[in-house]
C-alpha positions in Angstrom: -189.6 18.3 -140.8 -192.2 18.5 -143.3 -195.6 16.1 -142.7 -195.2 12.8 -144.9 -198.6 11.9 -145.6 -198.5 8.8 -148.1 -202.3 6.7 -149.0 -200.4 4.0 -150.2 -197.0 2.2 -151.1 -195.8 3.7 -154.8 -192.7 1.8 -155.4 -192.5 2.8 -159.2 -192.6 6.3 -158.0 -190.3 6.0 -155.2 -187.4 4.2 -157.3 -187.6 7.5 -159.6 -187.6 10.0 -156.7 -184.2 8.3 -156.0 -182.9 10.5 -158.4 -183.9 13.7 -156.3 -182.1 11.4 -153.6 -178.7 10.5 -155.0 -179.0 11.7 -158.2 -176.6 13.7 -160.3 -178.8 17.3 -159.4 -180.3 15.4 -156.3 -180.5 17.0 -152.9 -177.3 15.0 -151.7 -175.2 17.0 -154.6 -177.1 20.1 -153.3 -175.7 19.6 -149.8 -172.2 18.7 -150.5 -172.1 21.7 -153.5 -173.5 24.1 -150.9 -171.3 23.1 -148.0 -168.0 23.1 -150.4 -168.8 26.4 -152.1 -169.4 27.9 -148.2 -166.1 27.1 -146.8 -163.9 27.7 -149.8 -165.4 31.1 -150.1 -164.5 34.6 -148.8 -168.2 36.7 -149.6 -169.4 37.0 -145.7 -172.9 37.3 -147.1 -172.8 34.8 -149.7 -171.0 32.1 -147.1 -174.0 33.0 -144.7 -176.9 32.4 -147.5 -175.4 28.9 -148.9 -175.1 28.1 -145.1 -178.7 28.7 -144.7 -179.6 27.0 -147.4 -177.3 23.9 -147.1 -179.0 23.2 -143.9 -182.4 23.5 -145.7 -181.2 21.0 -148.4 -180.2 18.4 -145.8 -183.9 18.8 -144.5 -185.1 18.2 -147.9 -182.6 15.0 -147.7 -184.3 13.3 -144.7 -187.8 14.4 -145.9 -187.2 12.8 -149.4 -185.8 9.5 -147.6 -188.9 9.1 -145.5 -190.9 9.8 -148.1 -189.3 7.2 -150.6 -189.4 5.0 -147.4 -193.1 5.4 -147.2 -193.9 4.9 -150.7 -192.1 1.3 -150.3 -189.1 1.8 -151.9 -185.2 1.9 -150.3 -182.3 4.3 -149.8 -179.6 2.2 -148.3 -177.3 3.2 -151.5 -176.3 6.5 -152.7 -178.0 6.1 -155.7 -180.2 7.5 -159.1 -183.2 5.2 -160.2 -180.7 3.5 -162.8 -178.4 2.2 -159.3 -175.5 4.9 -160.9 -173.8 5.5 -157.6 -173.0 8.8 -156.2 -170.0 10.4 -157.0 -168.2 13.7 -156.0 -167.8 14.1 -160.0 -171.5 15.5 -159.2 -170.5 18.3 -157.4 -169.3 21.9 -158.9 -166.0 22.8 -156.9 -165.5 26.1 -157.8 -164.1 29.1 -155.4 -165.1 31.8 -157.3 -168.4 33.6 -156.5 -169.6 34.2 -159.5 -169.3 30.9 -160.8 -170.3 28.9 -157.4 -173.7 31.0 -158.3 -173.8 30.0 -162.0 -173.5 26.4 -160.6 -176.0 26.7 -157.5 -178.9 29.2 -159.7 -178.4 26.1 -162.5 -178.8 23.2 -159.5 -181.8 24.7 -158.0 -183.3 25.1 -161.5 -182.9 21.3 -162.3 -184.4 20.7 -158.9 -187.5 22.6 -159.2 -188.1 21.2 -163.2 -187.8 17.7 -161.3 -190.1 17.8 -158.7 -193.0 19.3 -160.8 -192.3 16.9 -162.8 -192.6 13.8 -160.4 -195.3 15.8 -158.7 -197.9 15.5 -162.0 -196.3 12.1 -162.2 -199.0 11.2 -159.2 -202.4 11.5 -158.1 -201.6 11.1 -154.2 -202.8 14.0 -152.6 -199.7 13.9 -149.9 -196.9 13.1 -152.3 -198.0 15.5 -154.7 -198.3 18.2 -151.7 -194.8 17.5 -150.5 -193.5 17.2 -153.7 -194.8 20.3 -154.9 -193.5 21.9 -151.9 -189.8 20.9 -152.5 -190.5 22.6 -156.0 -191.1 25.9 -154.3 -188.6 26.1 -152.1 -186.2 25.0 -154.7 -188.0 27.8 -156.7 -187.2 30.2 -153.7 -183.8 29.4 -153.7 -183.2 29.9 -157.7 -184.6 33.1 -157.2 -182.6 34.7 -153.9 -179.3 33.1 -155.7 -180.1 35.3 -159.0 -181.2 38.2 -156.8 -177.3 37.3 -154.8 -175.6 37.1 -158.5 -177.2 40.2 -159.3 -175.8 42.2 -156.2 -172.5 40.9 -156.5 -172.0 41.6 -160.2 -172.9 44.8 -159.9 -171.1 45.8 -156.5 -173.9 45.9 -154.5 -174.1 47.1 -150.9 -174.1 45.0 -147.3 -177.3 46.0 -146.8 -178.7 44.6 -150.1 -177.0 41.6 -149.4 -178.5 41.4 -145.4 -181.9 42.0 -147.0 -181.7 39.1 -149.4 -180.5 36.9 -146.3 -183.7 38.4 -143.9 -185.6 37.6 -147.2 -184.7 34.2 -147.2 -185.5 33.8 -143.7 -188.5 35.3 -143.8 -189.2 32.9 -147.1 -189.3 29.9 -144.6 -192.5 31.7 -142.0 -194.5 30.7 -145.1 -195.0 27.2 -144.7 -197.8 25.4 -146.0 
């Protein structure tokens, strides 16, 4: 659980971070995209990196709902900014690989663009830390699924493919 560090109450900002919430590209789609594309997949390897990063996502979830908590706003509702509910419609259901890593490279990348976005959006030191944060692991994420799409397209070996995944884990000893 990532320190929430907030100097004071934001609601303006917390109603748009709702979108990162239960938006359309939000962290909830994130989780339910990863966790479908795991267990409708056959790739041992590819199952074993959405599964590591579906539980990071979640993470992200309950960090982003504490934050938006802090900053004084609400997330009783499975909602974007504009109150659009939540809707499985939001979710990519492929079960081929290549495409479930079209849909999760495009996901992450949306993601990242977001929270740099909101992150220049304030001048709190602990938002913009966290916020900026979520943006590179996000970031980390894009890249290992390209580096993923890459090994599959090209028949790459198990061992490039348990490389990416000890990548991946080592990517979360980096903490800042």
């Amino acid at each position: 659980f990532y320190p929430i560090h907030v100097e004071k109450p934001d609601p303006a900002l917390a109603k748009q971070l709702l979108d990162h919430y239960g938006g359309k590209y939000g962290e909830l789609t994130q989780v339910v995209q990863y966790l479908n594309h795991q267990v409708n997949i056959d790739g041992r390897y590819l199952r074993e990196l959405l599964g590591l990063i579906t539980a990071e996502e979640l993470a992200h979830l309950e960090t982003l709902s504490a934050m938006i908590i802090k900053l004084g706003g609400e997330v009783k509702r499975l909602t974007d900014q504009n109150e659009t509910s939540w809707s499985l419609t939001c979710v990519n259901q492929y079960s081929e690989q290549e495409k479930i890593l079209r849909a999760n490279i495009a996901l992450e990348k949306k993601a990242r663009i977001a929270y740099e976005n909101h992150a220049s959006m304030t001048q709190d030191p602990g938002v913009k830390r966290l916020l900026s944060f979520l943006a590179r692991r996000e970031a980390i994420h894009h890249k290992l699924l390209i580096r993923c799409h890459k090994i599959l397209t090209e028949d790459g070996t198990a061992e490039q493919y348990m490389e990416l995944i000890y990548d991946y884990k080592m990517s979360l000893q980096v903490l800042d």
